[in-house]
LOFILO-956994 format. One line per 10 residues: number of its first residue (from 1); their letters; for each residue x, y, z of N, C-alpha, C, O. Coordinates in nm, 2 decimals. Each point is the difference from the previous one (the first is absolute). Layout:
N
NUM = a = X Y Z X Y Z X Y Z X Y Z ~ ...
//
This chain:
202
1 = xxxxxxxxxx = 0.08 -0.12 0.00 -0.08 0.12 0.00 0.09 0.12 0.00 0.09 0.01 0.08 ~ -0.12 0.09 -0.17 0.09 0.11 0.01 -0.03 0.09 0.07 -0.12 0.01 0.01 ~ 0.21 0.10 0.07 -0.04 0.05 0.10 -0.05 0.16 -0.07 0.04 0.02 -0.12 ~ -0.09 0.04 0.17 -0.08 0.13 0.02 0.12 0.11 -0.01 0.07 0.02 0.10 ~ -0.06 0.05 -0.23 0.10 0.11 0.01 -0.03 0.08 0.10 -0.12 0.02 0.02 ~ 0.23 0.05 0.10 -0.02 0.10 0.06 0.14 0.10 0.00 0.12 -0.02 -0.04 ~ -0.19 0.12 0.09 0.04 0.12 0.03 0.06 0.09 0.11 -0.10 0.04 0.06 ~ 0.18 0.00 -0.01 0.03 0.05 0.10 -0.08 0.16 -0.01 -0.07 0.03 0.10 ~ 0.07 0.02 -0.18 -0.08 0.15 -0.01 -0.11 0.01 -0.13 0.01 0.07 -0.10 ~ -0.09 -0.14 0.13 -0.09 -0.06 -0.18 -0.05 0.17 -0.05 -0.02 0.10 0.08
11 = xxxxxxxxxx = 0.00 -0.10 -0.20 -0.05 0.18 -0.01 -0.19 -0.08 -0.01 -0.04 -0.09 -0.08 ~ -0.02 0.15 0.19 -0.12 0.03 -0.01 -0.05 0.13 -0.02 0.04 0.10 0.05 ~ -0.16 -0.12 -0.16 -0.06 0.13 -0.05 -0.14 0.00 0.10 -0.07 -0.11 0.00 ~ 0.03 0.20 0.07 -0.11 0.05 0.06 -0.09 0.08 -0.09 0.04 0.05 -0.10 ~ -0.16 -0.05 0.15 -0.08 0.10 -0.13 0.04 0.17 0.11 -0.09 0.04 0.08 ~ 0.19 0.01 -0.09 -0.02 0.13 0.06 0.14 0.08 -0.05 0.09 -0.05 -0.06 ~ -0.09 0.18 0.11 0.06 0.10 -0.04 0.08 0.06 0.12 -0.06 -0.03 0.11 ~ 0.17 0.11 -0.09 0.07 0.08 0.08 -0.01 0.13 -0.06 0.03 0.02 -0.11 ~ -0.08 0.09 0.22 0.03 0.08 -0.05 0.11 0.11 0.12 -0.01 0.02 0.12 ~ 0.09 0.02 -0.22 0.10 0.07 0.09 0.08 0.12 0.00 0.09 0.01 -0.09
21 = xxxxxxxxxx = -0.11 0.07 0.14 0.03 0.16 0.04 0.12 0.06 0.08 -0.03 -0.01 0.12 ~ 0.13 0.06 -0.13 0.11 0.07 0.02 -0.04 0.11 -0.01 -0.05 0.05 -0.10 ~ 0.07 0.01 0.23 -0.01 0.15 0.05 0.09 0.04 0.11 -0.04 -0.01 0.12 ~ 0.14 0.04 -0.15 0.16 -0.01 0.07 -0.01 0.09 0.13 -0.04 0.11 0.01 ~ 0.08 -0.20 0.09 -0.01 0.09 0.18 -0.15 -0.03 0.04 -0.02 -0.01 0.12 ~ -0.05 0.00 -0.17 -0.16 -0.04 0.08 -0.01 -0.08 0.11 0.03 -0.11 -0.02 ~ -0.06 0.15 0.16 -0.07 -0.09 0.09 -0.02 -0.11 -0.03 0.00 -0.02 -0.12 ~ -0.03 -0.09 0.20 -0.09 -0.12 -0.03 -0.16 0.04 0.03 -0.10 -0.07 -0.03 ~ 0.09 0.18 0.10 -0.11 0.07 0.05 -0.10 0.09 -0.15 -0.12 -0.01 -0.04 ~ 0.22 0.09 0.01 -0.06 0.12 -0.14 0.01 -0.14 -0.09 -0.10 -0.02 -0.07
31 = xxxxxxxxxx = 0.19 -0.05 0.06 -0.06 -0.13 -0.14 -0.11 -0.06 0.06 -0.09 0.05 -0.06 ~ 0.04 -0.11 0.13 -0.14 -0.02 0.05 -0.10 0.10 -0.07 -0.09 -0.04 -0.08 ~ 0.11 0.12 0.10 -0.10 0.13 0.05 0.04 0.07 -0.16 -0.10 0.03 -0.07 ~ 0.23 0.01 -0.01 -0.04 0.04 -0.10 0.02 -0.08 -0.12 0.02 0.06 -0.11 ~ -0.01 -0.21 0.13 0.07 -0.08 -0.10 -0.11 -0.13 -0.03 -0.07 -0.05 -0.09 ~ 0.10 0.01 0.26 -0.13 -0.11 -0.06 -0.12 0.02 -0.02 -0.06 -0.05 -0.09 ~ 0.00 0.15 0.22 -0.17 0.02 -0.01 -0.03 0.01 -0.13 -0.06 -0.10 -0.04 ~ 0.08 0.18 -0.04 -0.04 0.02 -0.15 -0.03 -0.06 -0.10 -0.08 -0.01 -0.09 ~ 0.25 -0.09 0.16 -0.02 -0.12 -0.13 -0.08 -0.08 0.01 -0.04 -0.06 -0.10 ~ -0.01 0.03 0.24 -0.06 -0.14 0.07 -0.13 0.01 -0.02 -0.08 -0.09 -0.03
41 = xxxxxxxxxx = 0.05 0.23 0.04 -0.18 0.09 -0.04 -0.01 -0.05 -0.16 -0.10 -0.06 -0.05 ~ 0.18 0.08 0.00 -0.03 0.01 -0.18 0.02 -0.19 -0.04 -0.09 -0.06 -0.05 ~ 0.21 -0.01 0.08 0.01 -0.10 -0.03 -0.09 -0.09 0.03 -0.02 -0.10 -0.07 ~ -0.06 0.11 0.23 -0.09 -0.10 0.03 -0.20 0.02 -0.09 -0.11 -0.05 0.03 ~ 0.14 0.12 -0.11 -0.15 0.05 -0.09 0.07 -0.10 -0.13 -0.08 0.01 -0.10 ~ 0.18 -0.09 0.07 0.00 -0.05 -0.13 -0.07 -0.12 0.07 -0.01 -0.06 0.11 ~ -0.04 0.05 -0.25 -0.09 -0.14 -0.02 0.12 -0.12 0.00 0.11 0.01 -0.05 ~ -0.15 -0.13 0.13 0.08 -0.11 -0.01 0.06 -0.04 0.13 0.03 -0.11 0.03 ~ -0.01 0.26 0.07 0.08 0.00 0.12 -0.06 -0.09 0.09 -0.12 0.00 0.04 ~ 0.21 -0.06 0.00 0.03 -0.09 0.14 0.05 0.06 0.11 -0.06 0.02 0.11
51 = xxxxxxxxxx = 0.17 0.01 -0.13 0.05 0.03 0.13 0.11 0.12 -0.06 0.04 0.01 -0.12 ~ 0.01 0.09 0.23 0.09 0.10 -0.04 0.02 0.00 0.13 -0.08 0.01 0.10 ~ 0.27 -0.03 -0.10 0.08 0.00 0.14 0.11 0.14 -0.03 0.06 0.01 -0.11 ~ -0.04 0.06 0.18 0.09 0.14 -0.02 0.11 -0.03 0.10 -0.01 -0.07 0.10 ~ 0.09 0.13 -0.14 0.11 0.04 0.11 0.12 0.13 -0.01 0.06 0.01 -0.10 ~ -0.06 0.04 0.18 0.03 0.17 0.03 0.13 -0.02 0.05 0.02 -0.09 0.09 ~ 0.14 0.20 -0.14 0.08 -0.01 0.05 0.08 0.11 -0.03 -0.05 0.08 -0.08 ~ 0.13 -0.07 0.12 0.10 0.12 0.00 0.06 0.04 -0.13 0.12 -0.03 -0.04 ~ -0.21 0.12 -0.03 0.06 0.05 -0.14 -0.06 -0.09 -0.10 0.03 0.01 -0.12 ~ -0.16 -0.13 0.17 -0.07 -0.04 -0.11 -0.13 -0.05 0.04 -0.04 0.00 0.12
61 = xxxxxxxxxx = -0.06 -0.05 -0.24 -0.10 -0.07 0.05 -0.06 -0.15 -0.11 -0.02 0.00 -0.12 ~ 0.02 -0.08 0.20 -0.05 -0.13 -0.16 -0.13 -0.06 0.08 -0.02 -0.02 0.12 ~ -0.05 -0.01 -0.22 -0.15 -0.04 0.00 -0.04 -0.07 -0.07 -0.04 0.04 -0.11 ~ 0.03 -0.17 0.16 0.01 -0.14 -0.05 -0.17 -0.03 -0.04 -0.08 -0.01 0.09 ~ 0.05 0.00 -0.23 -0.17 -0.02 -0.02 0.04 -0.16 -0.05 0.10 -0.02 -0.07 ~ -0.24 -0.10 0.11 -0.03 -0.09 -0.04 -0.13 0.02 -0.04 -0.10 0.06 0.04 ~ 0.12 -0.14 -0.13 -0.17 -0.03 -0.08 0.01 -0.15 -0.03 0.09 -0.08 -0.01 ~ -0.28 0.08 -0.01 -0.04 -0.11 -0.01 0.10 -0.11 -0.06 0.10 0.04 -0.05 ~ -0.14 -0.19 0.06 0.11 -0.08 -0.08 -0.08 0.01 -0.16 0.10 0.00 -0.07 ~ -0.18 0.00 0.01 -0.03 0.03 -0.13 0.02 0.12 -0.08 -0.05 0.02 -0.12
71 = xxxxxxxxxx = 0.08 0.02 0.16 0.02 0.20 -0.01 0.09 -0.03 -0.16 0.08 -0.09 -0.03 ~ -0.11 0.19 -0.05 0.06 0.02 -0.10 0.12 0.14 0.09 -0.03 0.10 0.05 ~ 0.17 -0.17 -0.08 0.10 0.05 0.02 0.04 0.17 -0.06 -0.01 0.11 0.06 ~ 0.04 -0.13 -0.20 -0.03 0.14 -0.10 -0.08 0.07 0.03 0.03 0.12 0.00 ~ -0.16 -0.16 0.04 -0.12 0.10 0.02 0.04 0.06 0.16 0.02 0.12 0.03 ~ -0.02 -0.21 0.04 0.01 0.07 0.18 0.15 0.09 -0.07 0.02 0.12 0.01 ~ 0.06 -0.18 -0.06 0.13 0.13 0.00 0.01 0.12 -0.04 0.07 0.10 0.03 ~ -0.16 -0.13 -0.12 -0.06 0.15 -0.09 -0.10 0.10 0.10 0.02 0.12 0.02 ~ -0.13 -0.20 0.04 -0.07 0.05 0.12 0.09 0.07 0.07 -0.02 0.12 0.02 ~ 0.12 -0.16 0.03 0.13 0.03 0.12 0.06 0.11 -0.02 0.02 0.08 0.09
81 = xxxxxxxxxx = 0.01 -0.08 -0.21 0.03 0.15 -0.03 -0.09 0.08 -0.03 0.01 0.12 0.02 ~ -0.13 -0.18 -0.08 -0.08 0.17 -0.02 -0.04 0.06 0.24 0.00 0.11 0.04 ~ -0.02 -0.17 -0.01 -0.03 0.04 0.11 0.19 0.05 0.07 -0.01 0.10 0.08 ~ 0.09 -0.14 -0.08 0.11 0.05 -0.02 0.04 0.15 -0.02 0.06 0.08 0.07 ~ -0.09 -0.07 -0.20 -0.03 0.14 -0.03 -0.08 0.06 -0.01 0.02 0.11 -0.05 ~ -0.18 -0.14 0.08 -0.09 0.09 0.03 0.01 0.03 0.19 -0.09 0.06 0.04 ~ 0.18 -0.11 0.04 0.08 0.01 0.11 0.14 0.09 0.02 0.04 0.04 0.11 ~ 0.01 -0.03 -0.26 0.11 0.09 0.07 0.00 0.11 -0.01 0.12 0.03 0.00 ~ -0.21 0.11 -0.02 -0.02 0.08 0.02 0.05 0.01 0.16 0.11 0.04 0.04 ~ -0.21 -0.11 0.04 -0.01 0.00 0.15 0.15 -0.04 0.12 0.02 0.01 0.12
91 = xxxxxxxxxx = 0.05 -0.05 -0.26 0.15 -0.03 0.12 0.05 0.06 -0.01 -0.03 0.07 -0.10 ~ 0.18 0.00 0.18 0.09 0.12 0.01 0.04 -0.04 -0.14 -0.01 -0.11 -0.06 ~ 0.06 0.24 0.03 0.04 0.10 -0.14 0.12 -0.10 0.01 0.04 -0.06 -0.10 ~ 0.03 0.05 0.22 0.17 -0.02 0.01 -0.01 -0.17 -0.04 0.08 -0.04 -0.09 ~ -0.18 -0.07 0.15 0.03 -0.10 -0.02 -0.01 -0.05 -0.14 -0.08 0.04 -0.08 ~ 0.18 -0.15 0.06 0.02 -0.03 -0.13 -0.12 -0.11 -0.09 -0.08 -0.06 0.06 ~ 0.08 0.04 -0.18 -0.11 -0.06 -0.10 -0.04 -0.14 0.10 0.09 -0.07 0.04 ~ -0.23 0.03 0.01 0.04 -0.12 0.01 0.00 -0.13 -0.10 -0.03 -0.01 -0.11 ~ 0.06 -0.04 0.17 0.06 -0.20 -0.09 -0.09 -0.05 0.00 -0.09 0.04 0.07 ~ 0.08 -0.13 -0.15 -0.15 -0.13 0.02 0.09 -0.08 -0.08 0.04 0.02 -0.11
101 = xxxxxxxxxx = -0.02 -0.11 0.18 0.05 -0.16 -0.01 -0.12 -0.10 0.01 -0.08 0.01 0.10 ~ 0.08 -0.12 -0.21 -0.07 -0.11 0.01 0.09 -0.07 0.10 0.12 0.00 0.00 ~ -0.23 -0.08 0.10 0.12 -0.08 0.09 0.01 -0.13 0.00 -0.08 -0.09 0.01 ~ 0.21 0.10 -0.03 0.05 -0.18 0.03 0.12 -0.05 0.08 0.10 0.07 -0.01 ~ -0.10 -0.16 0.10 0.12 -0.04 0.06 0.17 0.04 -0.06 0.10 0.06 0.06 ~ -0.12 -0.12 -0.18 0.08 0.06 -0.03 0.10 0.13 -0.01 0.12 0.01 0.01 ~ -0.24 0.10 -0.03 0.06 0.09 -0.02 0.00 0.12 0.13 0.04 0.11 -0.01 ~ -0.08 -0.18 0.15 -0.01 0.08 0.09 0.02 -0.17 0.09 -0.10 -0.06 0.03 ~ 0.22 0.02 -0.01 0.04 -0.12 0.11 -0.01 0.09 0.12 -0.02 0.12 0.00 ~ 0.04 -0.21 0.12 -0.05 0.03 0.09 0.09 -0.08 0.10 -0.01 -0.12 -0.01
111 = xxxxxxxxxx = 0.10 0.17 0.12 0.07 0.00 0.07 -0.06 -0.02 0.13 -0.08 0.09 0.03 ~ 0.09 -0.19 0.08 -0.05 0.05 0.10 0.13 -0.03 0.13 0.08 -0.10 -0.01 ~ -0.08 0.20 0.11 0.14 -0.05 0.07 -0.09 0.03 0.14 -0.11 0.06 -0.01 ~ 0.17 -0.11 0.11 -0.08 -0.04 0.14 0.13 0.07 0.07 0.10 0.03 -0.06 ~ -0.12 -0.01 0.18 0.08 0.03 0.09 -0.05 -0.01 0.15 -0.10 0.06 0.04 ~ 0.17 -0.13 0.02 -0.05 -0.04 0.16 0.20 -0.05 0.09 0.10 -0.06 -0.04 ~ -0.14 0.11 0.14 0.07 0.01 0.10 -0.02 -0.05 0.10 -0.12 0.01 0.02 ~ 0.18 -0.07 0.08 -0.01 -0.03 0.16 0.11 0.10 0.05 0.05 0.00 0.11 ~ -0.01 0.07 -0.20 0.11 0.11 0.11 -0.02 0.16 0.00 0.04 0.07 0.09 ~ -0.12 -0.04 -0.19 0.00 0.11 -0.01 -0.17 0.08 0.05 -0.07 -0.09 0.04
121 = xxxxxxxxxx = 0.02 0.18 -0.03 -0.15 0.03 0.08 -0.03 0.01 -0.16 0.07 -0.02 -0.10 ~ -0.22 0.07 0.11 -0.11 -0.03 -0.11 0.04 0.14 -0.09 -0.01 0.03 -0.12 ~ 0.07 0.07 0.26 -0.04 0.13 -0.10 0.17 0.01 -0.04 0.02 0.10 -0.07 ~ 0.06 -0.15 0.07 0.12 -0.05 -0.07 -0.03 -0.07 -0.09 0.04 0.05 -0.10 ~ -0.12 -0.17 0.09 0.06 -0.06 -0.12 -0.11 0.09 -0.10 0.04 0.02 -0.12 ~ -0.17 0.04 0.15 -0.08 0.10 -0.05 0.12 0.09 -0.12 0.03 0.02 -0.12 ~ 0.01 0.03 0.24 0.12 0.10 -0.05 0.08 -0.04 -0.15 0.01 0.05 -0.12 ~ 0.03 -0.15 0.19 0.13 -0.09 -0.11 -0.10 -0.04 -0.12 0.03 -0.04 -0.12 ~ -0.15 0.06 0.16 -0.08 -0.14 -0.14 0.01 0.18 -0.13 0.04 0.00 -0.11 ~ -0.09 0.12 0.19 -0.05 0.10 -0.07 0.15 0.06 -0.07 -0.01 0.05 -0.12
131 = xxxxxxxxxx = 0.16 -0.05 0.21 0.09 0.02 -0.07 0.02 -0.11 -0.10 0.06 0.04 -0.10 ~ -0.11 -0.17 0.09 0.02 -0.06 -0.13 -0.09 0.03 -0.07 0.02 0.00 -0.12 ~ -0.13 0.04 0.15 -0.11 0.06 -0.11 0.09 0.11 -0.10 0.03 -0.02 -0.12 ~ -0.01 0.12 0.18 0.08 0.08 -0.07 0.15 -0.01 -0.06 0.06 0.09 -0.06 ~ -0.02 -0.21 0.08 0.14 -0.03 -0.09 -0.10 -0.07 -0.12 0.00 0.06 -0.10 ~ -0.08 -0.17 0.11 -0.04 -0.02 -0.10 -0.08 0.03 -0.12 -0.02 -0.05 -0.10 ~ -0.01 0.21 0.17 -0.13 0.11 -0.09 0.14 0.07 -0.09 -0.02 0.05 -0.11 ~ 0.13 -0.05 0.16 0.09 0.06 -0.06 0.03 -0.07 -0.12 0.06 0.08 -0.07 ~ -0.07 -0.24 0.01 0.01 -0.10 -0.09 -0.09 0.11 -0.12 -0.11 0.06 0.01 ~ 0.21 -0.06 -0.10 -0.12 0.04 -0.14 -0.11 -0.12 -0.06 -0.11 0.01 -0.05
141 = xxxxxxxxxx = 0.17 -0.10 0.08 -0.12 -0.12 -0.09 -0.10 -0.05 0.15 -0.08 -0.09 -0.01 ~ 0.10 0.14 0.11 -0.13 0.01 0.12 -0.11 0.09 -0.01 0.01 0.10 0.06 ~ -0.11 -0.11 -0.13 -0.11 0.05 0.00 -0.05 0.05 0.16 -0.01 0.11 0.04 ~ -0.01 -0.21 0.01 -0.04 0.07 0.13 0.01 -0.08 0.16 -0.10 -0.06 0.02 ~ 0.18 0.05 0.06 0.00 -0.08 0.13 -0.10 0.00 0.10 0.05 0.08 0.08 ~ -0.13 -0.11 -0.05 -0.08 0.03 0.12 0.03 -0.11 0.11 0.06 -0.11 -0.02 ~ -0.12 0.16 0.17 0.03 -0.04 0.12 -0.15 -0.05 0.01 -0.10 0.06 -0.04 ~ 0.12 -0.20 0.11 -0.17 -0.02 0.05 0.07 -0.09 0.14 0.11 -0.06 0.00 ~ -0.25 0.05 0.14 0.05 -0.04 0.07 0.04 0.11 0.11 0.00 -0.02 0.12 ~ 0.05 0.18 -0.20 0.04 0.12 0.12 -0.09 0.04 0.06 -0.07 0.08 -0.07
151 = xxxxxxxxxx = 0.03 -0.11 0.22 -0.06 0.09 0.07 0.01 0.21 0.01 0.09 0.07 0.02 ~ -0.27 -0.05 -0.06 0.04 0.17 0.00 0.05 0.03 0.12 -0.04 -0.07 0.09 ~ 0.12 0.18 -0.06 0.09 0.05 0.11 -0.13 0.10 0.05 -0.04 0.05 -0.10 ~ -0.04 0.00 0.22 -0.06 0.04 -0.01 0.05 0.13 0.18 0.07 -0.03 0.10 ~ -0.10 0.12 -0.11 0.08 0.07 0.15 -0.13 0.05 0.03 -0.06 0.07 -0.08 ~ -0.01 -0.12 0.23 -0.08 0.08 0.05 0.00 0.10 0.11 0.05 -0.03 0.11 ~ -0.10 0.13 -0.13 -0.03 0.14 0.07 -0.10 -0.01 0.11 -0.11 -0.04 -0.03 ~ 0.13 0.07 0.13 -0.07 -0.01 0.10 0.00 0.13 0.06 0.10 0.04 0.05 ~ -0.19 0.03 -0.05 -0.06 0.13 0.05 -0.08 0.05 0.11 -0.12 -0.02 0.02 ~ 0.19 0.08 0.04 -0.08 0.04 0.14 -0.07 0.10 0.00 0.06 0.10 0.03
161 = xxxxxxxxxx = -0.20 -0.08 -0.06 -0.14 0.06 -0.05 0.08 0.17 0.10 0.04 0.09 -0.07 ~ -0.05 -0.09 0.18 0.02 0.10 0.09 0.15 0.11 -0.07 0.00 0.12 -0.05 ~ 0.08 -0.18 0.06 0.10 0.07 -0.05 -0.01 0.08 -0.16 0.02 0.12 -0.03 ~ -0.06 -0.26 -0.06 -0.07 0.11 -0.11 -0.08 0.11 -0.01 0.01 0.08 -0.09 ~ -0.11 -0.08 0.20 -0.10 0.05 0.02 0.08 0.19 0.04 -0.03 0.11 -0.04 ~ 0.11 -0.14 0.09 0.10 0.11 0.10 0.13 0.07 -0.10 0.08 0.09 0.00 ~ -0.13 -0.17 -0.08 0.09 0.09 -0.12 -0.09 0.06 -0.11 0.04 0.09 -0.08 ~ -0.13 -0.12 0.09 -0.13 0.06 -0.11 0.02 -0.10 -0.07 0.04 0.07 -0.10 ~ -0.03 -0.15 0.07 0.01 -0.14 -0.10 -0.06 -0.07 -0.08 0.11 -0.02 -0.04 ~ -0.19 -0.04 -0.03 -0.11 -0.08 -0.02 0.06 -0.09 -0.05 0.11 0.00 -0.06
171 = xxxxxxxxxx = -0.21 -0.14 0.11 0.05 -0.11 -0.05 0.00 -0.03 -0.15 0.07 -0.09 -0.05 ~ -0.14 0.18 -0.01 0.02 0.00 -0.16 0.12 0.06 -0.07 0.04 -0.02 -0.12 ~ 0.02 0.14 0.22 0.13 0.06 -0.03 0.14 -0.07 0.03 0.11 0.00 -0.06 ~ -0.16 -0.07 0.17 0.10 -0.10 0.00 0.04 -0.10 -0.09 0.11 -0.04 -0.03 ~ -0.23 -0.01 -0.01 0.00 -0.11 -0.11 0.07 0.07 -0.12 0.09 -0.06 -0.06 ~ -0.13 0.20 0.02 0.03 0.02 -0.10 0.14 0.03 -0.03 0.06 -0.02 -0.10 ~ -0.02 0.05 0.22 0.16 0.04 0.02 0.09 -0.07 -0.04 0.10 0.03 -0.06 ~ -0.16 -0.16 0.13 0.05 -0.12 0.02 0.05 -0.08 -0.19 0.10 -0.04 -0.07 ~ -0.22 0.06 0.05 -0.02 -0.06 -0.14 0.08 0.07 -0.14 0.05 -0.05 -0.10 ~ -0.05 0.22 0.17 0.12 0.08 -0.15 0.12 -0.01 0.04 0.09 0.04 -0.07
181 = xxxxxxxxxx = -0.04 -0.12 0.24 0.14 -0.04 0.02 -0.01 -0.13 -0.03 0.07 -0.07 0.07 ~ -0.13 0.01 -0.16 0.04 -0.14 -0.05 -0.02 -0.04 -0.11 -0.03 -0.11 -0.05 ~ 0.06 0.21 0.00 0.01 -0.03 -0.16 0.09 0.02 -0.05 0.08 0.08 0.04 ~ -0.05 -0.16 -0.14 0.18 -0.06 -0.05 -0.03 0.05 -0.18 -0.07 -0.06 -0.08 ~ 0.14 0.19 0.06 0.02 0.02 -0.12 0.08 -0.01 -0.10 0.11 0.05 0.01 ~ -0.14 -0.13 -0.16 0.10 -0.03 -0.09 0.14 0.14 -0.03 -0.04 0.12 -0.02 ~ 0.14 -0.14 0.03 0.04 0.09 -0.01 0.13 -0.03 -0.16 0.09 0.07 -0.04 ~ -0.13 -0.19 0.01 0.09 0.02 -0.18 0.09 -0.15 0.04 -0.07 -0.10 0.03 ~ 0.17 0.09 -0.04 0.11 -0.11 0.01 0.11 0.03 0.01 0.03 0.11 -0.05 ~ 0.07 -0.21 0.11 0.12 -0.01 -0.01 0.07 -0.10 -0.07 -0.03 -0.12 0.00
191 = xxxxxxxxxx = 0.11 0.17 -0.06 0.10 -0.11 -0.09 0.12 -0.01 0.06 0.07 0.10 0.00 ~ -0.01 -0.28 0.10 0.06 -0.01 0.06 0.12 -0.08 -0.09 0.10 -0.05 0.06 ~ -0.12 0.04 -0.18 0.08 -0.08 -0.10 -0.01 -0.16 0.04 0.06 -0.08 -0.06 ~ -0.14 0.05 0.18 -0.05 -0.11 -0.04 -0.14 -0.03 0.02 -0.03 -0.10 0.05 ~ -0.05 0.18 -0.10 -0.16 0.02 -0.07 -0.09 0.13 0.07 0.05 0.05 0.10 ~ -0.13 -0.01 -0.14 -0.04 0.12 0.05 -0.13 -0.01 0.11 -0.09 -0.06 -0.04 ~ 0.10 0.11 0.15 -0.10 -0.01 0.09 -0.11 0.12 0.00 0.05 0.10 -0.05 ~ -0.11 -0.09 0.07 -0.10 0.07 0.03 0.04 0.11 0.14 0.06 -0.05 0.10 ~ -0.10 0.18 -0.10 0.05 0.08 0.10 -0.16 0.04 0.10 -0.09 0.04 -0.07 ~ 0.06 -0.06 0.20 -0.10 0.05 0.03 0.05 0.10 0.15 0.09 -0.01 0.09
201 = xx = -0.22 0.11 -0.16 0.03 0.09 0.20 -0.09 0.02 0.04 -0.10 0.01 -0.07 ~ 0.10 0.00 0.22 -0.11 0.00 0.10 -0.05 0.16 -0.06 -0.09 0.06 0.06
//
């Protein structure tokens, strides 16, 4: 009986599309907010859609659409783009054309690396996992690294009603205060000659 060719990396074709956006120095926050919402609004109204997964990062945004398994291919890709550009009016001036890739294993492999410790604490190896995120974003043929698995870091404020009260205060001025000191703005890049990072300031 002869055996069953296999494969270590087989190229499978999915019925779906990548689409992906470069807009240099962006938040993972403003790509949310001015990268994916838009796309995710416009791309989930084509006919055929199944499912649409996004993911937001530093200086980009890709937004992974599946459709049905019968779906005529050509037609959803043509679809893709007309909502594509009847969408880019609405994205910043500065960010660049986006991509639409048909998707296949092939042409978007997929890496996955683990990291665990018995020596080091959680928000170390946290640490260590996010400094390899960014050696690896620095790779030209890496499209995009993401972290899953990281707990959000979150700091809570505890306020003593009385003392605000004694400064003229309000608990909504505080909030607000609070909130325009915590925003992280793109501020361009740096080129370290061994890939360019993203610059942000408080």
């Amino acid at each position: 009986m002869n055996a069953l060719p296999k494969a270590t990396e087989p190229d499978v074709t999915f019925p779906g599309v990548l689409v992906s956006v470069f807009y240099e120095g962006v938040s993972p926050e403003d790509s949310e907010r001015l990268l994916v919402k838009p796309l995710e609004t416009a791309l989930r109204t084509i006919e055929g859609v199944e499912e649409v997964e996004s993911t937001a990062g530093t200086s980009y945004a890709n937004i992974r659409v599946q459709f049905d398994q019968d779906i005529d291919m050509d037609q959803a890709l043509y679809d893709t783009r007309v909502k594509v550009d009847e969408v880019r009016p609405e994205l910043p001036n500065d960010a660049k054309e986006p991509r639409i890739f048909e998707f296949s294993t092939s042409r978007f492999p997929v890496l996955t690396i683990s990291l665990t410790s018995s020596t080091v604490s959680e928000r170390e190896l946290m640490n260590r996992a996010k400094d390899l995120q960014d050696e690896l974003e620095t790779i030209p043929e890496v499209l995009s690294a993401d972290l899953q698995g990281v707990p959000d870091e979150l700091l809570e404020a505890i306020v003593e009603k009385s003392k605000l009260e004694s400064y003229g205060i309000s608990m909504g001025e505080l909030y607000q205060a609070i909130s325009n000191n915590n925003r992280i703005i793109p501020a361009g890049s740096l080129d370290t000659g061994k890939g360019r990072f993203s610059v942000n300031v408080p």
